[in-house]
PyMOL Python script that loads the backbone (N, CA, C, O; Angstrom):
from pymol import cmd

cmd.read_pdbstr("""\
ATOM      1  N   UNK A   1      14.279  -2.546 -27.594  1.00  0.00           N
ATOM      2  CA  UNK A   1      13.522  -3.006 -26.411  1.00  0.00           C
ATOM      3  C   UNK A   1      14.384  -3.967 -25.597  1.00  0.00           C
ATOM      4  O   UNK A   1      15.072  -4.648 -26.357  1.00  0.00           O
ATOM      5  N   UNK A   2      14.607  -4.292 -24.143  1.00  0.00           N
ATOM      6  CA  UNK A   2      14.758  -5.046 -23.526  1.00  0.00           C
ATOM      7  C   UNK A   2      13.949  -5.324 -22.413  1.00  0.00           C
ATOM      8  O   UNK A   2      13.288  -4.604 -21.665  1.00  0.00           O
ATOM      9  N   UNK A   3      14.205  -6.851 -22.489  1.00  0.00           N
ATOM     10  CA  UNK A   3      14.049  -7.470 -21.440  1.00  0.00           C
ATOM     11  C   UNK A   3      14.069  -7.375 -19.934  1.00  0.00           C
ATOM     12  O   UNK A   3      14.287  -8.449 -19.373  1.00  0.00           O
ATOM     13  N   UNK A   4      13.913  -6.462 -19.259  1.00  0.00           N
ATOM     14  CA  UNK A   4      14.498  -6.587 -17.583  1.00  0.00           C
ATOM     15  C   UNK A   4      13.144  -6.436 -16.726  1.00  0.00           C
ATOM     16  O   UNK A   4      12.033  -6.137 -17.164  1.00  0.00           O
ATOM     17  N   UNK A   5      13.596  -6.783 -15.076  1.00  0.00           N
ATOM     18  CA  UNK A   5      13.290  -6.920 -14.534  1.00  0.00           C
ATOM     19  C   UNK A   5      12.783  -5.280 -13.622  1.00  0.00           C
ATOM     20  O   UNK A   5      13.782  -4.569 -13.510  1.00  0.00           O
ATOM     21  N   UNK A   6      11.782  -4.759 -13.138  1.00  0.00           N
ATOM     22  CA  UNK A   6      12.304  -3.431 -12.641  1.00  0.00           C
ATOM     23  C   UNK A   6      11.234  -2.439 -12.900  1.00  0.00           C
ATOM     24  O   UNK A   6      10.473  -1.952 -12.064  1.00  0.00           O
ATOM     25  N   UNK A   7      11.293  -2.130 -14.581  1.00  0.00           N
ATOM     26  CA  UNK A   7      10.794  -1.371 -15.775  1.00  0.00           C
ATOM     27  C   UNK A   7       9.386  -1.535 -14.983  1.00  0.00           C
ATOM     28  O   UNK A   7       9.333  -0.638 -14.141  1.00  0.00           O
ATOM     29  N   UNK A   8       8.359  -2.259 -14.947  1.00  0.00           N
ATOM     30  CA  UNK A   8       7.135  -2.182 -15.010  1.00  0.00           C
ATOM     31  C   UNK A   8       6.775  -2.911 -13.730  1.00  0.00           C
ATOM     32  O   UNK A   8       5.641  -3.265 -13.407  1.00  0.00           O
ATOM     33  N   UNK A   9       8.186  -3.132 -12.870  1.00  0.00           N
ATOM     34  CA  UNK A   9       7.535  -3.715 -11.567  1.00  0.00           C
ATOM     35  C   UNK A   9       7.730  -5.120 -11.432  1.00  0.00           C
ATOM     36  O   UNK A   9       8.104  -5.785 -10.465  1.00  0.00           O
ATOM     37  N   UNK A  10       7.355  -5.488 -12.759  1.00  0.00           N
ATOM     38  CA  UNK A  10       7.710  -7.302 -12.904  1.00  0.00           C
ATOM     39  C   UNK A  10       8.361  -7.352 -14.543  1.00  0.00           C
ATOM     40  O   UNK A  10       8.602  -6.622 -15.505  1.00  0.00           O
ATOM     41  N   UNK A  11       8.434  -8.620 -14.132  1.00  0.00           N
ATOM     42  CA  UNK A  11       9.275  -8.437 -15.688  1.00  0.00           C
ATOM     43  C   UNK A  11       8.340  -8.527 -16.970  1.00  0.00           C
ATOM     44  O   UNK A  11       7.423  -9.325 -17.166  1.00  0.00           O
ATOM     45  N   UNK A  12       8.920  -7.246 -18.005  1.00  0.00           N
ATOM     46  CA  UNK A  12       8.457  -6.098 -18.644  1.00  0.00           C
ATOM     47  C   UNK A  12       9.012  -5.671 -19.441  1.00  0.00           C
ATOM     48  O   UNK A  12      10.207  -5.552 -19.168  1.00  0.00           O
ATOM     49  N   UNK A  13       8.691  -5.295 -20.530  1.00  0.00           N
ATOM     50  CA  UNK A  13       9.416  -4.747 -21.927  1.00  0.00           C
ATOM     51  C   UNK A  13       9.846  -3.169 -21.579  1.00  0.00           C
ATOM     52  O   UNK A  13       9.054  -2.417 -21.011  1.00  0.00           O
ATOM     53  N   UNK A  14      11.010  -2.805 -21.929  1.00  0.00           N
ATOM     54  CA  UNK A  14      11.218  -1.618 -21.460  1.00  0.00           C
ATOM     55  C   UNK A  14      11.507  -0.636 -22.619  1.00  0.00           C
ATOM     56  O   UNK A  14      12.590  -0.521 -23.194  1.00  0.00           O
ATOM     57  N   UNK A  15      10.570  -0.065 -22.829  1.00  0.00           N
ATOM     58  CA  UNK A  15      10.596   1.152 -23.964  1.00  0.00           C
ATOM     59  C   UNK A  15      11.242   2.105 -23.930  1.00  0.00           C
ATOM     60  O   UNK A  15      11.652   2.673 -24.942  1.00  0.00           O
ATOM     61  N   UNK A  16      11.545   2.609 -22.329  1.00  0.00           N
ATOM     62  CA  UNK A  16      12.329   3.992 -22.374  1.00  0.00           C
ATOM     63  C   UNK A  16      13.789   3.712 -22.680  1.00  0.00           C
ATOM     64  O   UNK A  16      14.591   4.642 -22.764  1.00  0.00           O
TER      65      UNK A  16
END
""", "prot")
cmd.dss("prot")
cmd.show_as("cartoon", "prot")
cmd.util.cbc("prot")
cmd.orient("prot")
């Protein structure tokens, strides 16, 4: 998992 900014619009755990 990371951290960024983007993924979900705001910052958001990114699963893919």
């Amino acid at each position: 998992m990371e951290l960024i900014t983007g993924a979900t619009g705001i910052v958001g755990i990114h699963l893919l």
